[in-house]
C-alpha positions as CSV (number, residue, x, y, z in Angstrom):
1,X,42.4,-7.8,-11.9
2,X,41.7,-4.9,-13.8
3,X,39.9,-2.1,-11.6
4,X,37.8,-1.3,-14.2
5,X,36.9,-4.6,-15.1
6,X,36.2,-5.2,-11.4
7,X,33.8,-2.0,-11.3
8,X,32.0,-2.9,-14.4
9,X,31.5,-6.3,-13.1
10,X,30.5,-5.0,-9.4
11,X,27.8,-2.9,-11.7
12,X,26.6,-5.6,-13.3
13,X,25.7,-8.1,-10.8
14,X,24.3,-4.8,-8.7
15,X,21.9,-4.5,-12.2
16,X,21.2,-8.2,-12.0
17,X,20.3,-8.6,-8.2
18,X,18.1,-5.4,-8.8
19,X,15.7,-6.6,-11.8
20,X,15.8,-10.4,-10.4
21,X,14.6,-8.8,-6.8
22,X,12.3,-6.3,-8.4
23,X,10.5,-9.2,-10.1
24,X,9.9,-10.9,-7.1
25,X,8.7,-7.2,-5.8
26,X,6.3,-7.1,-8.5
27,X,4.9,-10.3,-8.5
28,X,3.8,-9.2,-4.3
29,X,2.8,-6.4,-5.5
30,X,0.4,-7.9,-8.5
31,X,-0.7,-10.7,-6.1
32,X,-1.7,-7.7,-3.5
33,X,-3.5,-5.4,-5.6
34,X,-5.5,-8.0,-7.3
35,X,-7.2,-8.9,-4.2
36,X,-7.4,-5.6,-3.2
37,X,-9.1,-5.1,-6.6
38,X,-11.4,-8.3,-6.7
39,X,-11.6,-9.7,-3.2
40,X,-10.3,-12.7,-4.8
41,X,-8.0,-13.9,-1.9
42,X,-4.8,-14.1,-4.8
43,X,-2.9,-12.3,-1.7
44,X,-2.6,-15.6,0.2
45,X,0.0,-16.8,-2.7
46,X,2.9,-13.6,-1.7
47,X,5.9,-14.6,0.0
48,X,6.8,-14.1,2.8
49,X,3.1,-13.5,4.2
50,X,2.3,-10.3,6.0
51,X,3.5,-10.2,10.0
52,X,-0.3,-9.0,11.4
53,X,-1.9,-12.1,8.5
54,X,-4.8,-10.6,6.4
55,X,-7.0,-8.5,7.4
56,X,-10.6,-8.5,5.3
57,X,-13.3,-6.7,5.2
58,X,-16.2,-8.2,6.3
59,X,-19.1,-10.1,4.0
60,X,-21.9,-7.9,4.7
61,X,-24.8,-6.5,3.1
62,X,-23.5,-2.8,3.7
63,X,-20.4,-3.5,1.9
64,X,-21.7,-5.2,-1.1
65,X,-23.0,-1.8,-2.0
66,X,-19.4,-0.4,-2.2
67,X,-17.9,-3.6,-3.8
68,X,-15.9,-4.1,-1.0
69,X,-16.8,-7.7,0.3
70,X,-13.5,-9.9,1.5
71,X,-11.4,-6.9,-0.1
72,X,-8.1,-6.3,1.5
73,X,-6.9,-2.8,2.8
74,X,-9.1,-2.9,5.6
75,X,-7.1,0.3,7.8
76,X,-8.1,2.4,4.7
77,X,-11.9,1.0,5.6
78,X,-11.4,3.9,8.6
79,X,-11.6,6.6,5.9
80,X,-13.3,5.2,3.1
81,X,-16.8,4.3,5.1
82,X,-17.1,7.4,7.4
83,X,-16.1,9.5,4.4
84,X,-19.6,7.8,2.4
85,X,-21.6,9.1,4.8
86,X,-19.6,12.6,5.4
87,X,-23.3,14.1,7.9
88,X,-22.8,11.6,10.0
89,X,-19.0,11.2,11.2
90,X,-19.2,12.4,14.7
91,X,-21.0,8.9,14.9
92,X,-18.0,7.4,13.9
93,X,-15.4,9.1,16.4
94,X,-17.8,8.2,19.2
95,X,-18.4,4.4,18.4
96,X,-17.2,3.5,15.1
97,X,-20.5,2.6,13.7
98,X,-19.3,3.5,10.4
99,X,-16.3,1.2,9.5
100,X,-17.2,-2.5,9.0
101,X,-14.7,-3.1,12.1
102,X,-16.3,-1.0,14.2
103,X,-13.3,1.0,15.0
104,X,-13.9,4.7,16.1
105,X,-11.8,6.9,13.7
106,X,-8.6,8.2,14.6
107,X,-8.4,10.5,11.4
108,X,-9.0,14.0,11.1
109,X,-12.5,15.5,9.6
110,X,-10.5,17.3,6.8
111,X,-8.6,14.1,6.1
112,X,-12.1,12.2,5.7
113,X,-13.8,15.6,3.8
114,X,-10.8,15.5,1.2
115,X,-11.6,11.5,0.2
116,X,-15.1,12.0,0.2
117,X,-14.3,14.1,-2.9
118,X,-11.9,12.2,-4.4
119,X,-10.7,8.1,-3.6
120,X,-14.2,7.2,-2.0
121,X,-16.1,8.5,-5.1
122,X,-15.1,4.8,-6.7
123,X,-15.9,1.2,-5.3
124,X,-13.6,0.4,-2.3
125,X,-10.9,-1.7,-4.4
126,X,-10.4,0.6,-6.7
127,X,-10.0,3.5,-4.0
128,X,-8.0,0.8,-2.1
129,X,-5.8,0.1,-4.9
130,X,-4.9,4.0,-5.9
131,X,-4.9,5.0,-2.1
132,X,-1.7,2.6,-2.0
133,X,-0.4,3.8,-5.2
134,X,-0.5,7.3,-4.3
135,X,1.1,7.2,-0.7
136,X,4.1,4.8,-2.9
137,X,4.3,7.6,-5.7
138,X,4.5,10.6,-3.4
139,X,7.1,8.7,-1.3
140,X,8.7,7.8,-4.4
141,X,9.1,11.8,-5.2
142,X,10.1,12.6,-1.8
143,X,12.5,9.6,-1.6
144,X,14.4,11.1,-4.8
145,X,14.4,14.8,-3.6
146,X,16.0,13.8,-0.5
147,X,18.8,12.5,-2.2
148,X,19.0,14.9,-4.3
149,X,19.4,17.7,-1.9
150,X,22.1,15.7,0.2
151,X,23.7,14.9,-3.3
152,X,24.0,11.6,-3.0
153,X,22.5,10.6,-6.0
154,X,25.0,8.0,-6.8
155,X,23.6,5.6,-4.4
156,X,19.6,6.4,-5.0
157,X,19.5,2.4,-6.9
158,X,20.9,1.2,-4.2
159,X,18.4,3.2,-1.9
160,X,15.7,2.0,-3.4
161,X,16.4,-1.2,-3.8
162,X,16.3,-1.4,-0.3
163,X,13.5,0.3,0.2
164,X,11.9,-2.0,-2.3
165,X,12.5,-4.9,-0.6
166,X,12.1,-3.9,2.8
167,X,8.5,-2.7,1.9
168,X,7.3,-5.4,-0.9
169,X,10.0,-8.0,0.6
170,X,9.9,-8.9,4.2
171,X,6.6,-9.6,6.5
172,X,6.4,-6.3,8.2
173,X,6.2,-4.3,4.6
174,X,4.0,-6.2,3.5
175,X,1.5,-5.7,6.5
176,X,1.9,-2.0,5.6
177,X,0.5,-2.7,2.1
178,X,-2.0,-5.1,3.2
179,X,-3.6,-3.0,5.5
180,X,-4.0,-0.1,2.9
């Protein structure tokens, strides 16, 4: 066989697997957002299902105020609450009275000044949703440097495909996303 023919047809099956995988990808990713979005529990339809299981925030009356009842994302609940009430985090690194959990925080004061001013300005699944969304996009960037500077650019598909799958693909990315 011809080795161009073989190359051409190596390139398009590679093409084929990526959009076919990437739609799976996407539909995780719709599925997930949504019910970060809505609290709607749509996330119990992804496949395969998150490694830890889901992880909600409680149905209190504190957290109908932030529209954040049975929303997912519930690690990002360790910034988002303590960053509502920004006078009163050294409450939350003593006992965690501030995250529907009650986890004490493990993040740092600037960390929780710097989304009191931006991400928790909106309701909590809407803050969820672009937290996750920002922390893919800036990996994105420095994903596509990196391979830039080592000048293998050839193979950043391939890269991401893998990274695609291994984060929106397989139990233990998905518990990442989940989690927020």
């Amino acid at each position: 066989m011809d080795p161009t023919l073989q190359r051409k047809i190596k390139k398009g099956l590679f093409f084929f697997f990526f959009i076919a995988a990437h739609i799976f990808i996407l539909r995780n990713v719709i599925l997930l957002s949504r019910d970060m979005l809505y609290g709607d529990f749509s996330a119990e339809k992804i496949f395969p299902s998150p490694v830890l299981g889901f992880l909600r925030i409680p149905d209190i009356p504190s957290m109908q105020r932030y529209n954040a009842q049975n929303r997912l994302a519930a690690d990002f609940a360790q910034i988002y609450f303590p960053s509502q009430q920004i006078d009163s985090l050294s409450e939350n690194y003593q006992n965690g009275t501030l995250d529907p959990i009650h986890r004490p925080s493990r993040y740092a004061p600037l960390i929780h000044y710097l989304c009191s001013i931006t991400f928790c300005r909106m309701d909590y699944g809407v803050a969820s949703v672009l937290h996750m969304s920002t922390q893919y996009v800036l990996f994105l960037i420095a994903f596509i440097i990196s391979f830039r500077f080592l000048n293998i650019e050839k193979v950043v598909l391939p890269g991401l495909l893998l990274t695609n799958i291994c984060l929106f693909l397989t139990p233990t990315g998905l518990s990442w996303f989940e989690r927020g």
